[in-house]
N, C-alpha and C positions, 0 to 999 in steps of 0.2 A: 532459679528457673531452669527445665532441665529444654531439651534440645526441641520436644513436642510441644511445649506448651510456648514456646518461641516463635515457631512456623505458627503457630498458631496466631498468637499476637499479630505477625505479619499479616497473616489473610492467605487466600489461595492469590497463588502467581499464576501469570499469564502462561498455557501449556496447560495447565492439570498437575499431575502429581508425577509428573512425566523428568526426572533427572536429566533426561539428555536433550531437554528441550532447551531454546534459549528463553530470557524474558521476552523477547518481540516475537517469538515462533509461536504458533498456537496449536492445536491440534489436529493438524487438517484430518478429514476423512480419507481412507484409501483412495478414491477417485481421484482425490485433489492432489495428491502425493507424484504421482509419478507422469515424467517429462514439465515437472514444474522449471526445471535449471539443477543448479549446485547450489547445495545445502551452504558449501565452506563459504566464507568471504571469498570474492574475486574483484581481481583491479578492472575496472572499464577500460575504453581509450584513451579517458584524458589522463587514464595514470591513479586514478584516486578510488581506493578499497572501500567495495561496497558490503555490509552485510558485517563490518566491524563494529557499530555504535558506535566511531571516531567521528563525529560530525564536523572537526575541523582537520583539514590536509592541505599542504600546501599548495596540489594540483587545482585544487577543486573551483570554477569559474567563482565560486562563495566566499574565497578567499582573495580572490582577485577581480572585484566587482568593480565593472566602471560604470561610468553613461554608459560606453559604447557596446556594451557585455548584451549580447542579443538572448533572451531568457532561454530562446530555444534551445541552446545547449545543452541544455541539463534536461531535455525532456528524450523520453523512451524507456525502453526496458532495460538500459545498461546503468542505469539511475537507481533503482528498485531492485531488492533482492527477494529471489522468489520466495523462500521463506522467512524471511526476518527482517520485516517492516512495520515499521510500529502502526501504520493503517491499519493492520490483520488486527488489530486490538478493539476497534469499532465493535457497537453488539451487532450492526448489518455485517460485517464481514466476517464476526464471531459464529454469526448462526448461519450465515451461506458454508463457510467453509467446514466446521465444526458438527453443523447439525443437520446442513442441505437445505434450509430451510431460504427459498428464494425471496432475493427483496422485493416489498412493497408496494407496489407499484402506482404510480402518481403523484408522490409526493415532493419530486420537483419540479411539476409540470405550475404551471401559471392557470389561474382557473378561467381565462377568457382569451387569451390570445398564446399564439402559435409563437413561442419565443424560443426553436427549434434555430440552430447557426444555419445561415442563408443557403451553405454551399450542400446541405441536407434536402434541399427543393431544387435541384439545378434542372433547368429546363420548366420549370413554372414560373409564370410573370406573376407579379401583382395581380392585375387584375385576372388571372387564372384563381387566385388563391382565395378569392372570396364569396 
């Protein structure tokens, strides 16, 4: 089997045909490219490299999970790396980033009640919102 017909067997990878892509990198459109971050792996604050595929680090709250481990820590954009998360691999976030093409709108909505988080209506009472 020679080296085409191998890629082939494989299937297309995540990127296109793009060498310098990673597998979780996709092919953002120009617009979506620039002031995204850094491309490289970089360490957060707790110390622990994002943007490696190493899912386990000794720093990482994941590795040291208690009761008392409050999830919020691991939330923000020092969690996620702007190009190479395996999210970006969704067909919603394949055709927004990829092809512009904007997500669908309503399809997490509840089809009869307002199940928007509370602090989204601040200053409307209940009996305002009916």
């Amino acid at each position: 089997m020679n080296e085409d017909n191998e890629q082939q067997s494989k299937g297309p990878s995540a990127g296109g045909d793009d060498p310098e892509l990673d597998p979780y990198e996709i092919n953002f459109l120009p617009q979506f490219r620039s002031g995204r971050g850094p491309r490289a792996p970089f360490v957060n604050s707790s110390g622990v490299v994002i943007g490696d595929h190493m899912y386990e680090s000794p720093n990482s709250p994941l590795s040291n999970w208690t009761a008392e481990t409050d999830p919020a820590i691991m939330a923000g954009s020092e969690w996620v790396h702007p190009f190479k998360d395996v999210g970006f691999l969704t067909g919603e976030n394949r055709d927004y980033f990829e092809q512009g093409i904007g997500p669908q709108g309503g399809i997490f909505t509840h089809p009869e009640h307002n199940a928007a988080f509370e602090a989204m209506n601040e200053g409307v009472s209940e009996d305002d919102s009916q």
